[in-house]
N, CA, C and O atoms as a Tinker XYZ file with bonds, in Angstrom:
   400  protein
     1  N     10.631000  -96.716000  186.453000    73     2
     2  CA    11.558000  -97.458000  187.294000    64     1     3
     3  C     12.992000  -97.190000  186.825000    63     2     4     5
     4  O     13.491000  -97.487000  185.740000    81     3
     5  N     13.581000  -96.529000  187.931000    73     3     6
     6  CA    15.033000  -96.603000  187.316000    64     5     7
     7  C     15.932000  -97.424000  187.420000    63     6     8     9
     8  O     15.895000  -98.082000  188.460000    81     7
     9  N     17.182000  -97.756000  186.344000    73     7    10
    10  CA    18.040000  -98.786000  186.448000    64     9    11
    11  C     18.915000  -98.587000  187.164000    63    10    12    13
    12  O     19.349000  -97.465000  187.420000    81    11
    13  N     19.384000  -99.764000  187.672000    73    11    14
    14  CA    20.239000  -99.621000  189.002000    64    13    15
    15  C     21.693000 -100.022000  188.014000    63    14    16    17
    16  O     21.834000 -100.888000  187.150000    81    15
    17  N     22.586000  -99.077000  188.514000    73    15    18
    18  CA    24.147000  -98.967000  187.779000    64    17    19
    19  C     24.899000  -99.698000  188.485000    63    18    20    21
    20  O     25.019000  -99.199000  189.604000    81    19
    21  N     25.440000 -100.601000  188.373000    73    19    22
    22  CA    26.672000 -101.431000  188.719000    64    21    23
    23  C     28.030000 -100.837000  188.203000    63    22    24    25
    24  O     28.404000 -100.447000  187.097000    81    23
    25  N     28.840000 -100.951000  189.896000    73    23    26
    26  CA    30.120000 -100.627000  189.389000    64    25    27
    27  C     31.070000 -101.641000  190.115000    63    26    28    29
    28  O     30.843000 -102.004000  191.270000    81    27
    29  N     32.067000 -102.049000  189.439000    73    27    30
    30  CA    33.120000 -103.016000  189.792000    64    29    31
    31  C     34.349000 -102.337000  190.283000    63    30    32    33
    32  O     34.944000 -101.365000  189.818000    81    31
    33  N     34.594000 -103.067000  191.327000    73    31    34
    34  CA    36.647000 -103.500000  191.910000    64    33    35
    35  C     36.984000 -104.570000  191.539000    63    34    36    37
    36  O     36.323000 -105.562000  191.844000    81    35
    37  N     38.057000 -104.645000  190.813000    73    35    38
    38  CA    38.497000 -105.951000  190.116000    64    37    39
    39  C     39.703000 -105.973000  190.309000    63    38    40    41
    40  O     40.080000 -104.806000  190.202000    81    39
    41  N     41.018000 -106.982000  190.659000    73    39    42
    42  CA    41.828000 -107.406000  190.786000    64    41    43
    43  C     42.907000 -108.395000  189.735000    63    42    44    45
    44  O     43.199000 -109.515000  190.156000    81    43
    45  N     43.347000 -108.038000  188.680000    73    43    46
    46  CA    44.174000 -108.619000  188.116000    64    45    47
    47  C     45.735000 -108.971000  187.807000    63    46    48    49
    48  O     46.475000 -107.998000  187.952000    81    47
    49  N     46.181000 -109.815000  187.529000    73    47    50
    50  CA    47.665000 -110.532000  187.716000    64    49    51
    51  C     47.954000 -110.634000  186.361000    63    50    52    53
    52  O     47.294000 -110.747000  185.329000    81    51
    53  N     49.481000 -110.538000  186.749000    73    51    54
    54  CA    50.024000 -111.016000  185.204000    64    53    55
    55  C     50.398000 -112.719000  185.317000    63    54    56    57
    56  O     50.602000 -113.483000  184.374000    81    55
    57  N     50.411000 -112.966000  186.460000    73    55    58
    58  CA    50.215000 -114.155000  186.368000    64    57    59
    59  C     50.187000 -114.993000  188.217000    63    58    60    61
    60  O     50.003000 -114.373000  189.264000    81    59
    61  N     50.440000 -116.556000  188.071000    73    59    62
    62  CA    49.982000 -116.566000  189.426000    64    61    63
    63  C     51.116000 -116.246000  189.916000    63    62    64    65
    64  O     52.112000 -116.560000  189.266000    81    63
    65  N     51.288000 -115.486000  191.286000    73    63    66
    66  CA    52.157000 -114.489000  191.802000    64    65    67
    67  C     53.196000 -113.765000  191.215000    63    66    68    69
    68  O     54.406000 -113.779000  191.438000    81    67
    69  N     52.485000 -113.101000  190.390000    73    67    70
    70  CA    53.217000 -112.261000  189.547000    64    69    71
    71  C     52.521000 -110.768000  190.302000    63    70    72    73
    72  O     52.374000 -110.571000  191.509000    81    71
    73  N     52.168000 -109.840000  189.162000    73    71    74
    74  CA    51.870000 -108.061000  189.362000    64    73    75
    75  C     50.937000 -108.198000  189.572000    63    74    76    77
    76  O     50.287000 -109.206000  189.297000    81    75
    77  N     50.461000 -107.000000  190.263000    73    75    78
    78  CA    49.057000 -107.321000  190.795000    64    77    79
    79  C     48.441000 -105.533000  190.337000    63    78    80    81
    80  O     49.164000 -104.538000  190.392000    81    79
    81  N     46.967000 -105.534000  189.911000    73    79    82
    82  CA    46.608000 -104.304000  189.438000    64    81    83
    83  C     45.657000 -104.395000  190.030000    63    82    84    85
    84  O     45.087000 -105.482000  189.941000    81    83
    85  N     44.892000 -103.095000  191.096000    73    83    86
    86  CA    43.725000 -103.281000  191.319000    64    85    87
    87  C     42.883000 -101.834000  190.447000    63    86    88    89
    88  O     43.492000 -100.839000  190.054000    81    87
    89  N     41.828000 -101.994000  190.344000    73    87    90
    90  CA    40.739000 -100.778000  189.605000    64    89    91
    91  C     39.741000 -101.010000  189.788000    63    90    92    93
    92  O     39.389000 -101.991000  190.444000    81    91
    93  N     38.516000  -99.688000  188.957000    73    91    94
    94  CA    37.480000  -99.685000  189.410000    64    93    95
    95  C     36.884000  -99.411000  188.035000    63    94    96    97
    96  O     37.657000  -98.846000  187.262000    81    95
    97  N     35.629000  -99.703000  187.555000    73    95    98
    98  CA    35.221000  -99.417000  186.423000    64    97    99
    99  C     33.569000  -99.558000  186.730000    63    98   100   101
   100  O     33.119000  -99.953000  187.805000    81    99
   101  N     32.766000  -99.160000  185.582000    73    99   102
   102  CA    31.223000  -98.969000  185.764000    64   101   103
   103  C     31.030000 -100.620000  184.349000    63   102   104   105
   104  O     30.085000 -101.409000  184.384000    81   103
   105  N     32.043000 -100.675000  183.452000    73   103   106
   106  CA    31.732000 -101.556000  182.561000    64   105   107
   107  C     32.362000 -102.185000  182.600000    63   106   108   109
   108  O     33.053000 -102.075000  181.587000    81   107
   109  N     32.923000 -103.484000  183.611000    73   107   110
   110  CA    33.943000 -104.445000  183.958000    64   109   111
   111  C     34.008000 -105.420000  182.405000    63   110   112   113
   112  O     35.195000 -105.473000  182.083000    81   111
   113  N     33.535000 -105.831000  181.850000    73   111   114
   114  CA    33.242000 -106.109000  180.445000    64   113   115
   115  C     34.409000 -105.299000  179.627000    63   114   116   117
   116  O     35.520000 -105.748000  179.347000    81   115
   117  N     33.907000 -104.028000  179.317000    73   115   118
   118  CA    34.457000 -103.223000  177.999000    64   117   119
   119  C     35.708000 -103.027000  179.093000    63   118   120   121
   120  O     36.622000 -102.570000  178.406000    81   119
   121  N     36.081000 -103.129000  180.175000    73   119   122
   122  CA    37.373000 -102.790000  180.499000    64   121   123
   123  C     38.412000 -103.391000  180.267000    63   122   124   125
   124  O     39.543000 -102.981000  180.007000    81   123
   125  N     37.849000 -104.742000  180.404000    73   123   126
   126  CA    38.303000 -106.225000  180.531000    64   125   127
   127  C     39.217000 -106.170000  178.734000    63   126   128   129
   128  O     40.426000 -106.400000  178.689000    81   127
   129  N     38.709000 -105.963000  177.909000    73   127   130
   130  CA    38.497000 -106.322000  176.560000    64   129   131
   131  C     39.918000 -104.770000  176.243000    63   130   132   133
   132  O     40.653000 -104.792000  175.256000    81   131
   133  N     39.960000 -103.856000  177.100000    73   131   134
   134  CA    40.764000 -102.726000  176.931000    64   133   135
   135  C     42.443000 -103.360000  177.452000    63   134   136   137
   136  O     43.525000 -103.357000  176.864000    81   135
   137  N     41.981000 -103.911000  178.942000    73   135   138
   138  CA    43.212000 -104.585000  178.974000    64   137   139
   139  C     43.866000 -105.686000  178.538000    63   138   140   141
   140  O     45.012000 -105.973000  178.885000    81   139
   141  N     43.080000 -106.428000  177.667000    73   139   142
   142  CA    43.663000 -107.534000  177.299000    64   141   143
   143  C     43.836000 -106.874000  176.125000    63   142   144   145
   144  O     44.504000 -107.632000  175.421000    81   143
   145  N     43.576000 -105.782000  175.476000    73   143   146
   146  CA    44.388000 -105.440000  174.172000    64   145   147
   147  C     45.453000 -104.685000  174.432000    63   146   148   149
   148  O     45.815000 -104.008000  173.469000    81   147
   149  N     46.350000 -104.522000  175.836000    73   147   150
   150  CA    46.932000 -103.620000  176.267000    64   149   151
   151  C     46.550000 -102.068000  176.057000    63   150   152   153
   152  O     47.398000 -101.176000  176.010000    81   151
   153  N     45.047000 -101.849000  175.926000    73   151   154
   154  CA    45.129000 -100.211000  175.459000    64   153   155
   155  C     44.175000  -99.347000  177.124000    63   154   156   157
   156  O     43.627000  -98.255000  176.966000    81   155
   157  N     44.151000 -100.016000  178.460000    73   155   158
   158  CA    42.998000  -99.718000  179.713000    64   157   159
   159  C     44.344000  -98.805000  180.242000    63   158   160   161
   160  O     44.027000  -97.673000  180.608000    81   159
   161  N     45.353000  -99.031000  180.308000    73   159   162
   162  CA    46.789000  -98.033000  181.185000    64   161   163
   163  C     48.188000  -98.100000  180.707000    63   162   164   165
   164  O     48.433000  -99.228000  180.279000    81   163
   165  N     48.891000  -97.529000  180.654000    73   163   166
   166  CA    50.397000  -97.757000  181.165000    64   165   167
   167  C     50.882000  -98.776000  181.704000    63   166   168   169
   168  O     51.708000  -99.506000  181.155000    81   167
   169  N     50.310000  -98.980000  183.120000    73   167   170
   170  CA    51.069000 -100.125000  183.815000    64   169   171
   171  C     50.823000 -101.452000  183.727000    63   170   172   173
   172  O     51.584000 -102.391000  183.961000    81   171
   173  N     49.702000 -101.451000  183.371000    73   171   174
   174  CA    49.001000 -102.820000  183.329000    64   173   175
   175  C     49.347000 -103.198000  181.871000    63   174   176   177
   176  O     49.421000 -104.410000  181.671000    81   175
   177  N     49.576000 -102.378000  180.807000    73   175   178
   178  CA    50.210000 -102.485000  179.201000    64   177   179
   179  C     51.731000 -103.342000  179.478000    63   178   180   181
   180  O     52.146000 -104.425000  179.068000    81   179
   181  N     52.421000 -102.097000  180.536000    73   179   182
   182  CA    53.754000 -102.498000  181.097000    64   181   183
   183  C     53.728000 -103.759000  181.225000    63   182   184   185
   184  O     54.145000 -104.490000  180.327000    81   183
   185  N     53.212000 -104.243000  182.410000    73   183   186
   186  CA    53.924000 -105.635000  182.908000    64   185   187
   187  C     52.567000 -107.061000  182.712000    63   186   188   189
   188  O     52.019000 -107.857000  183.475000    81   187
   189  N     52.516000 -106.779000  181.433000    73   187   190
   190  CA    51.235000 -107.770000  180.596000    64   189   191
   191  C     50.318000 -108.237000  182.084000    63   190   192   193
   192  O     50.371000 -109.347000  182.614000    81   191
   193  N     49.580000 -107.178000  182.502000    73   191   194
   194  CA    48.913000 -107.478000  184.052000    64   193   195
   195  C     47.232000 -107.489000  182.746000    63   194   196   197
   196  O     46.874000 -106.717000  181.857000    81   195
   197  N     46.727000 -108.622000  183.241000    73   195   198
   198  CA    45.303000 -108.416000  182.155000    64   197   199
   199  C     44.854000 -110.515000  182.647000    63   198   200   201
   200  O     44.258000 -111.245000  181.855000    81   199
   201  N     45.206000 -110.848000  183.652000    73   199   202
   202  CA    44.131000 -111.856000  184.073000    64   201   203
   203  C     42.962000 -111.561000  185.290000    63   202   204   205
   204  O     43.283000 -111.212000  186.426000    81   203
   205  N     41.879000 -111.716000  184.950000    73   203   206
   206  CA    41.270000 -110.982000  186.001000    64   205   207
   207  C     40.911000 -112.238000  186.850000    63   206   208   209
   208  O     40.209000 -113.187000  186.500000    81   207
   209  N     41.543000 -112.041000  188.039000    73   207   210
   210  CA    41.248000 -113.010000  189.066000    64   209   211
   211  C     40.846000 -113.309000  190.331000    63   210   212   213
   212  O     40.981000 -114.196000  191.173000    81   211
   213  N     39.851000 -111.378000  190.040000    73   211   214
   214  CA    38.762000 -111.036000  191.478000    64   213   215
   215  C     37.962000 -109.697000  190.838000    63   214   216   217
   216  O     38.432000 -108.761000  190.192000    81   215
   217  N     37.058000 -109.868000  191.113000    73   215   218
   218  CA    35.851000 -108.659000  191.129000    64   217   219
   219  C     34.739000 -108.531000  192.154000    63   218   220   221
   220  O     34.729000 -109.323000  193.096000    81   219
   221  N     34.087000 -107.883000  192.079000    73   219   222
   222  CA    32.905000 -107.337000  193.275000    64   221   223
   223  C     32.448000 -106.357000  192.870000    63   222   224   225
   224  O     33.210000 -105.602000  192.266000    81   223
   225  N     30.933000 -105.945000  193.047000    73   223   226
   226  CA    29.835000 -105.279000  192.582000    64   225   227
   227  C     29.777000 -104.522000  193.975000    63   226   228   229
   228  O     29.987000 -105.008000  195.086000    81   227
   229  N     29.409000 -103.083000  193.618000    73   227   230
   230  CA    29.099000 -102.020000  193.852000    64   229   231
   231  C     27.817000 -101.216000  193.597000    63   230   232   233
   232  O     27.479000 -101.066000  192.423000    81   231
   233  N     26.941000 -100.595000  194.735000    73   231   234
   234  CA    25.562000  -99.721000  193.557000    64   233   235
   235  C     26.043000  -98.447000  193.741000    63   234   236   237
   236  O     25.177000  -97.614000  193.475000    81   235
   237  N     27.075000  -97.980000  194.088000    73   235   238
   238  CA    27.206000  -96.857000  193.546000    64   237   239
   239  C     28.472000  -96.590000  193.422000    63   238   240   241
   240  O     29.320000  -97.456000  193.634000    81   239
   241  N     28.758000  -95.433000  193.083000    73   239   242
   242  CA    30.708000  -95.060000  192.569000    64   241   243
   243  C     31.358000  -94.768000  193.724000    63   242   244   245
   244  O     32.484000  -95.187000  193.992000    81   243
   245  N     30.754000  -94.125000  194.362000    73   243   246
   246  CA    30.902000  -93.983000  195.750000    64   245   247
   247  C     31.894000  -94.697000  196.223000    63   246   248   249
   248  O     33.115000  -94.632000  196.367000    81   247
   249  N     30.903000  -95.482000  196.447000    73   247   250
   250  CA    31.172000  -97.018000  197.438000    64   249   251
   251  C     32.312000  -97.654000  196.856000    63   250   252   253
   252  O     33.171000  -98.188000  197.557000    81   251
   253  N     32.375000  -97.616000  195.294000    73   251   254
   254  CA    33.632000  -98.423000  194.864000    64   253   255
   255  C     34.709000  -97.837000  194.363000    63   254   256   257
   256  O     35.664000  -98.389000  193.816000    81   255
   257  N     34.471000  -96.272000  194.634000    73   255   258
   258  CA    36.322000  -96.014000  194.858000    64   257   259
   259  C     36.732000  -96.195000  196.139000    63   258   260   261
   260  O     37.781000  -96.747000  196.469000    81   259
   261  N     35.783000  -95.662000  196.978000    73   259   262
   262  CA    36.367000  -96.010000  198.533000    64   261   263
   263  C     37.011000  -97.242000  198.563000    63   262   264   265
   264  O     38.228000  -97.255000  198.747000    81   263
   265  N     36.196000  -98.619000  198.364000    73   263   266
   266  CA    36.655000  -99.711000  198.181000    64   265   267
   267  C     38.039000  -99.770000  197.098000    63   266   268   269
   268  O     38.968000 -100.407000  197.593000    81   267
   269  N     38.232000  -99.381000  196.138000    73   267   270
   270  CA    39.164000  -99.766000  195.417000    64   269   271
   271  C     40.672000  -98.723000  196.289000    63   270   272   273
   272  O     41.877000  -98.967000  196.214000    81   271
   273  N     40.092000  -97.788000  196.910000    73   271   274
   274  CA    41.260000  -96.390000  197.890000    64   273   275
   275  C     41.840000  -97.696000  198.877000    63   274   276   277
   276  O     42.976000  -98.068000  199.171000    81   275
   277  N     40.583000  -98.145000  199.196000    73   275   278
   278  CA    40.903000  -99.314000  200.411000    64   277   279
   279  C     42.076000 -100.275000  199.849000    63   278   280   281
   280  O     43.270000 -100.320000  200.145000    81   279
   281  N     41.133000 -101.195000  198.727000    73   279   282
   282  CA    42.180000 -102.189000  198.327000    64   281   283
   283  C     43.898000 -101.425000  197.938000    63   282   284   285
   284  O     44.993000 -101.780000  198.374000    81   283
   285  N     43.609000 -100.456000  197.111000    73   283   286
   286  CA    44.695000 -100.706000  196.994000    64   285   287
   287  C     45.750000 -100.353000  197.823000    63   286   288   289
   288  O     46.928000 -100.550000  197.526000    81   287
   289  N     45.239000  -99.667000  199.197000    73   287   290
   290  CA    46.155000  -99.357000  200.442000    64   289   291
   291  C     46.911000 -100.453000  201.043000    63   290   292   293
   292  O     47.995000 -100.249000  201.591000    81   291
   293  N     46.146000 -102.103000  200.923000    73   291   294
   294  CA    46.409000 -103.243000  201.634000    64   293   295
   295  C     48.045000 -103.661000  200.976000    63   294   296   297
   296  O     48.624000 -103.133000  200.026000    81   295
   297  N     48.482000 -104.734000  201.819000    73   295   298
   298  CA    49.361000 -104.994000  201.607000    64   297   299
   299  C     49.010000 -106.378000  200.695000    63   298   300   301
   300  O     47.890000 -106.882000  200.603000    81   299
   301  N     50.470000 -106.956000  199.927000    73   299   302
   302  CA    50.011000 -107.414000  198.593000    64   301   303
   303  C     49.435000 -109.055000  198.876000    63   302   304   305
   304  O     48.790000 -109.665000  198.023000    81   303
   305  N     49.828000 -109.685000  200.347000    73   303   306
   306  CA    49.492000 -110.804000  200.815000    64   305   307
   307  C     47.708000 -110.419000  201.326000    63   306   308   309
   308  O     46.928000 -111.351000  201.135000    81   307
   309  N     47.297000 -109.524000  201.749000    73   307   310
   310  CA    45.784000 -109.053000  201.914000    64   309   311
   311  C     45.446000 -109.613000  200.767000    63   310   312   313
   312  O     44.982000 -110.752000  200.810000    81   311
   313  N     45.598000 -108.958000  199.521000    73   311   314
   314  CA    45.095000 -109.012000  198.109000    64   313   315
   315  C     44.607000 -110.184000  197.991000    63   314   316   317
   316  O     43.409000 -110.448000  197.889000    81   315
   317  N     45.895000 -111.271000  198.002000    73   315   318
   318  CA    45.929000 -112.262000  197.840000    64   317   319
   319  C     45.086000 -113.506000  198.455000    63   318   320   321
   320  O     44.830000 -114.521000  197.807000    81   319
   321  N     44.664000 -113.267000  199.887000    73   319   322
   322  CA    43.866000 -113.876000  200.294000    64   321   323
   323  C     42.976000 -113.284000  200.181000    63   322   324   325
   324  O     42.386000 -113.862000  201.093000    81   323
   325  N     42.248000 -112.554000  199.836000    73   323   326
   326  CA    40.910000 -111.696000  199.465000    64   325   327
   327  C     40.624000 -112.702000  198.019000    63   326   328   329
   328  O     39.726000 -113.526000  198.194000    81   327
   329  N     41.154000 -112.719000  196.900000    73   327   330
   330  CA    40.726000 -113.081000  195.964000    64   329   331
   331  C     41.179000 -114.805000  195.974000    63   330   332   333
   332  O     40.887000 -115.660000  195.138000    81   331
   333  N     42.125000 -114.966000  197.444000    73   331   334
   334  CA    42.293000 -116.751000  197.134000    64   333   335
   335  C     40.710000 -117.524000  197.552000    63   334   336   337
   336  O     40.112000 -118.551000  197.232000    81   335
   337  N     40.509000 -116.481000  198.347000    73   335   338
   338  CA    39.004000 -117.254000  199.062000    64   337   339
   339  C     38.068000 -117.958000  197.786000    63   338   340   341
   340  O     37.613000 -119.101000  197.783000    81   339
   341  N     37.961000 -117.163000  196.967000    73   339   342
   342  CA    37.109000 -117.517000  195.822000    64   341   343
   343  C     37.944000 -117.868000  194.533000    63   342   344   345
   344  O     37.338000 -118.547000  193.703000    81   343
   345  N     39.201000 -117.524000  194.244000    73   343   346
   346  CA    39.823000 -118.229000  193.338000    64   345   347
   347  C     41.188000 -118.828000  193.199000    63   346   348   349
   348  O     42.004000 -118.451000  192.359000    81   347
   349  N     41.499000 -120.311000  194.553000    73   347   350
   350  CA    42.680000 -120.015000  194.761000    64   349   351
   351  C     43.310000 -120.773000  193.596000    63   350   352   353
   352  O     44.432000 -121.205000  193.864000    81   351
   353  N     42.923000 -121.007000  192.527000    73   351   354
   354  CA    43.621000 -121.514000  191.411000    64   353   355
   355  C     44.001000 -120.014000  190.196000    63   354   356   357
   356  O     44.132000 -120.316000  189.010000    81   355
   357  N     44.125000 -118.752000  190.533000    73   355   358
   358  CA    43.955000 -117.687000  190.213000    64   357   359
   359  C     43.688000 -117.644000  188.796000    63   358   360   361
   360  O     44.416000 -117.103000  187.963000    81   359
   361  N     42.607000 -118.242000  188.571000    73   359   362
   362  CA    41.965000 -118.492000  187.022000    64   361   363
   363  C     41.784000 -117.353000  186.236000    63   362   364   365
   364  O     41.928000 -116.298000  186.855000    81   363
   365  N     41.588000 -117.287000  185.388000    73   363   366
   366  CA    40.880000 -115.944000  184.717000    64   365   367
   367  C     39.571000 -115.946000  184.719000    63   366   368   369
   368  O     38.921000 -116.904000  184.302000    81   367
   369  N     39.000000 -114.771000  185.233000    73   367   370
   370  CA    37.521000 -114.946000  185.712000    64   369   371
   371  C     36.826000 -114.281000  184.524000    63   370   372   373
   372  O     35.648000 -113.985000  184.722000    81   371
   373  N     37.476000 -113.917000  183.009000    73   371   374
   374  CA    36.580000 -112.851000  182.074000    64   373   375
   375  C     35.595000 -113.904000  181.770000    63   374   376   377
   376  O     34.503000 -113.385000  181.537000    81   375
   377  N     35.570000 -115.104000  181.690000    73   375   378
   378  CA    34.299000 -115.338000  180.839000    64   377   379
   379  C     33.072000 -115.558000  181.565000    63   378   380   381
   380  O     31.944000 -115.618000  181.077000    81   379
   381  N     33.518000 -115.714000  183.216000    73   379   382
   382  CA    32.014000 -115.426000  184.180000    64   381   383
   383  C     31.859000 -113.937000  183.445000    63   382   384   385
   384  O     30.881000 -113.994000  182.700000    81   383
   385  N     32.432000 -112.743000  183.406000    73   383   386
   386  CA    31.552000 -111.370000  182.981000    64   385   387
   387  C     31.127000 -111.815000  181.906000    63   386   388   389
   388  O     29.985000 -111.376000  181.766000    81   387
   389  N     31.483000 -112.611000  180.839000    73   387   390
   390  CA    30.910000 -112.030000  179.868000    64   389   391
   391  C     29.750000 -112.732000  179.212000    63   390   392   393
   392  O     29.148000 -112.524000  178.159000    81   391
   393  N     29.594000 -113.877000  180.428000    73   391   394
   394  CA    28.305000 -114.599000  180.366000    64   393   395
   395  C     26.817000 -113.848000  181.143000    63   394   396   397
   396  O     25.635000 -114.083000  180.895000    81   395
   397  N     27.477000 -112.799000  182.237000    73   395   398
   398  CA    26.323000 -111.758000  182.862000    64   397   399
   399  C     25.003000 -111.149000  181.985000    63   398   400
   400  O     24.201000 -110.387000  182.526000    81   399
């Protein structure tokens, strides 16, 4: 039986309506833990962007760059109601991952 690979689009802020970073990763976990040490990019190092305050599962890579090509084409009020639906207190969502 083979294991099925999860891959994430995740959405993070430097704060509430502050910068907004969107990406894509296979280990939303070990990514998570890259940007909050500032060492996952440049930009997100730049403008202390490292609260994660939207994600979504993917079964293949495929599917979630398209999705992440998508997101990040939208405009920055899209974003915003995309991830207010489920977190409009724009919480930090790392410790739902790291209870998975």
């Amino acid at each position: 039986m083979a294991i099925m690979q999860e891959y994430y689009v995740y959405i993070l802020a430097s704060k509430r309506n502050g910068t907004l970073y969107v990406g894509m990763t296979k280990d939303l976990e070990k990514r998570m833990v890259r940007h909050k040490d500032k060492r996952a990019n440049q930009f997100a190092a730049k403008y202390d962007v490292k609260k994660l305050v939207y994600f979504e599962k993917h079964r293949s890579m495929e599917e979630a760059v398209g999705r992440e090509k998508q997101v990040k084409r939208w405009r920055r009020e899209w974003k915003i109601q995309l991830f207010e639906k489920r977190n409009p207190e724009w919480a930090d969502l790392f410790g739902e991952i790291i209870k998975q």
